[in-house]
N, C-alpha and C positions, 0 to 999 in steps of 0.2 A: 204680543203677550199681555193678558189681562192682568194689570199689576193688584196684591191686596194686601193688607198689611200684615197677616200672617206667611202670605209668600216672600215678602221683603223679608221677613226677619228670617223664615228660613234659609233666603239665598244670602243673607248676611250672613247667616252661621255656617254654610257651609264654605265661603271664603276663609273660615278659620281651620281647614279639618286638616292641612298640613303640618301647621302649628301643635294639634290637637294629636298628630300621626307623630313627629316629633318629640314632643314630652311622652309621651308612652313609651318612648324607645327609652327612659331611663329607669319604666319598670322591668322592661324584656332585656334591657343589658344592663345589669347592675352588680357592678364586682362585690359587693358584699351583704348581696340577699342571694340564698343558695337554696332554694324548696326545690329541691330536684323531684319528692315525692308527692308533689301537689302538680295539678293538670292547670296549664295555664287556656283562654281561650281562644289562641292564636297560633300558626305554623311556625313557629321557632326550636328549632333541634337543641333538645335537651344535653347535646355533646359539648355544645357552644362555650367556651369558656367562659363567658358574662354571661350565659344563661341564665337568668332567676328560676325559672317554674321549669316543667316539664310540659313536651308536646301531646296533643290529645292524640294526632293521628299515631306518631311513635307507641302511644299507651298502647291503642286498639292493634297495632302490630304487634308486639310483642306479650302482650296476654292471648292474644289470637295463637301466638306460636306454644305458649305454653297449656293451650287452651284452659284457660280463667276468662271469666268472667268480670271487664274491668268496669266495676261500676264506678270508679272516681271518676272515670273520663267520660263515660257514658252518662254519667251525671251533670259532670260539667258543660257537655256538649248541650244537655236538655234544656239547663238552665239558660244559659247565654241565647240557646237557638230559640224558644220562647221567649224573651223579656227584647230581642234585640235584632234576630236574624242575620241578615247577612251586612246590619248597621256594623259586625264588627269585622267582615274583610273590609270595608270605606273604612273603618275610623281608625283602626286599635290595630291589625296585624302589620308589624314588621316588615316582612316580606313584602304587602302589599303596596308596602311606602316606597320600600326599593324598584317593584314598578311605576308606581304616578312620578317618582323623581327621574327614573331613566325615559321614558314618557313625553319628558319635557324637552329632550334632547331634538332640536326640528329635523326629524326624518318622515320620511313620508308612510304614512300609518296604514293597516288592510284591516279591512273587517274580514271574517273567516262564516263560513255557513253556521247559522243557528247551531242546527241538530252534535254540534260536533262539541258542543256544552255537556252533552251525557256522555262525552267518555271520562269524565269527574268522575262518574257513577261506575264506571269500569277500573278506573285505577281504586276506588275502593273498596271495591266487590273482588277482582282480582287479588291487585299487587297487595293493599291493607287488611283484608281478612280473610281469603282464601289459601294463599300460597303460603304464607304463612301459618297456617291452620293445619295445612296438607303437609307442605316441606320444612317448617322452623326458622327459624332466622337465618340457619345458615343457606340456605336460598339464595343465588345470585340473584336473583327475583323479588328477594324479601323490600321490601317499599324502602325501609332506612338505607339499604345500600343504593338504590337507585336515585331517593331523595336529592334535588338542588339546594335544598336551603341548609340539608345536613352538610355537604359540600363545600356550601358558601360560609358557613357560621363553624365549622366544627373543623373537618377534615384538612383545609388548606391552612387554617391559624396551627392548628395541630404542626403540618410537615413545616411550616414557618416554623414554629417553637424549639423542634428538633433541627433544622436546620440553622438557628441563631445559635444553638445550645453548645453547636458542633459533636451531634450525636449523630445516626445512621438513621437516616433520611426515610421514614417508612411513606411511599407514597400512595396518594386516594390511586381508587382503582382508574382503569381509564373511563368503562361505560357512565361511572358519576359524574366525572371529570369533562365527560363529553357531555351530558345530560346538562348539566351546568351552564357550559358556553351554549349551547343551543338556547338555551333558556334566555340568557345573556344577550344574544341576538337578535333573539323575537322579540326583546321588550322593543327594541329597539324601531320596531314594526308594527306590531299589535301590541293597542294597550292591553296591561295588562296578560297577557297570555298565559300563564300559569293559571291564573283564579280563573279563567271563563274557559279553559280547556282541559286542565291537568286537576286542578287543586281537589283531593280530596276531604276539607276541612269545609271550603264552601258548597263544595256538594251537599253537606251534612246541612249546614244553614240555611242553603236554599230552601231544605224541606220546611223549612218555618216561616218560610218570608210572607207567606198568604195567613201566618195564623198568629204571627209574633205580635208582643205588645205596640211594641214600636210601629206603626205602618204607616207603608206611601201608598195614598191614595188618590185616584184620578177621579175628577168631577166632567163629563164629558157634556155635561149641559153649562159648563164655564167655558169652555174651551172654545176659544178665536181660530182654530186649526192655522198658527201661524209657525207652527214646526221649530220654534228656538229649542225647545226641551229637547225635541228629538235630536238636533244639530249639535245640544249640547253634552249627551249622551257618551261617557265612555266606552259603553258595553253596548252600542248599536242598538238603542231601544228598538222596538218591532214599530211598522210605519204603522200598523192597525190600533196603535196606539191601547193595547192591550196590556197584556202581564207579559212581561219580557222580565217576570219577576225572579223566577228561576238564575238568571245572570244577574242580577239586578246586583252593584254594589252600596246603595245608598248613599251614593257621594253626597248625592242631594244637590247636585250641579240642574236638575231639569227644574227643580222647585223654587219657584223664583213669579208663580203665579196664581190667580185661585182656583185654579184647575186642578195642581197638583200641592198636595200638602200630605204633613203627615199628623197622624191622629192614631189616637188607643185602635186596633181593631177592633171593638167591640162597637165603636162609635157607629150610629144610624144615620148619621145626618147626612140630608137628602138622594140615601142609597146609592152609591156610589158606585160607580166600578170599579174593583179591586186594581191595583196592578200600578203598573210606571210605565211609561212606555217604553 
């Protein structure tokens, strides 16, 4: 791997994005900031007790049922997905930390087929703004009741609360309940599995990942084809060393050479191929 000193300093940087996933959990759990009416950038259930902001996908569910129009969240979606892309499932979502830390547990890992990345696009198009649209929230179907991370952050602190309280125990449903450990299991096996299969929040950010300020770009006239980037890859870069950018988290775990860096997308220099591998 061709070493240069803008790829050094990015593969320095992104030995810190644990640290960096870390401290941001003390804006997404903060017992005493409460913007429930403000759309946060990241899959964190608004139910959550430590909640700070509110969820974007929840937003686009629940105005979808009352059919509104929710421009805070569709705003805040535009903004973050332009200036950053899918830099903020790598760096800033919650949930995404609870995968890289389960991640690190030594089990033996599977990649799953590419194409099975667009059912993001079916749980959004379905479960977050169709069914919702057509049947309301009350839907067994509506996204929030199906939600893992509502589950994880909301609904089980919830029957904990009334069970320390010694009140009547309201319990999550089972299909959440079972959505949850399934989830639970597959980290266990595939990294990440929620954001490269399920998540409909990186769906959304994928669509920017080619247009976002932020960009990873590959120089294929640098390139030693000596495959670390690829090997280093949590989302199974493509061997064609193309745009596997659609998945792509930005860990910034492949950048580490002068092949790949990241730069303004507006940037020209020496036309580049777009993408990560």
């Amino acid at each position: 791997m061709a070493k240069s000193k803008s790829g050094s300093k990015i593969s320095s940087l992104a030995r810190w994005r644990s640290w960096v996933q870390a401290a941001l959990l003390l804006v997404w759990l903060n017992p005493w900031l409460h913007l429930s009416t403000v759309c946060s950038p990241v899959f964190h259930c608004v139910s959550c007790p430590l909640a700070s902001f509110a969820c974007p996908i929840g937003a686009l569910a629940n105005f979808s049922a009352i059919h509104v129009f929710p421009f805070a969240a569709v705003g805040t979606l535009l903004i973050y997905g332009v200036v950053f892309g899918t830099f903020i499932c790598g760096w800033v979502c919650p949930f995404g930390f609870l995968q890289d830390l389960v991640a690190r547990i030594p089990t033996p890992k599977f990649e799953l087929p590419t194409w099975m990345g667009y059912l993001r696009y079916v749980v959004l198009i379905v479960f977050v703004l169709a069914i919702p649209f057509f049947f309301s929230e009350s839907s067994p179907l509506f996204f929030c009741s199906l939600c893992p991370a509502g589950a994880l952050e909301a609904a089980l602190p919830h029957t904990a609360k009334l069970a320390i309280a010694g009140q009547q125990v309201s319990w999550p449903s089972t299909v959440k309940i079972t959505i949850l450990v399934l989830i639970l299991v597959a980290m266990l096996f595939k990294r990440r599995p929620w954001c490269t299969v399920f998540c409909p929040l990186g769906a959304i950010f994928a669509l920017f990942n080619r247009i976002s300020i932020f960009f990873v770009k590959f120089y294929p006239d640098r390139c030693s084809d000596c495959d670390l980037c690829r090997d280093k890859c949590p989302c199974a870069g493509l061997s064609e060393r193309r745009a596997g950018v659609e998945r792509c988290v930005r860990c910034l775990k492949c950048a580490g050479c002068s092949a790949i860096t990241v730069e303004p997308v507006f940037s020209q220099q020496d036309r580049p191929e777009q993408g990560v591998r």
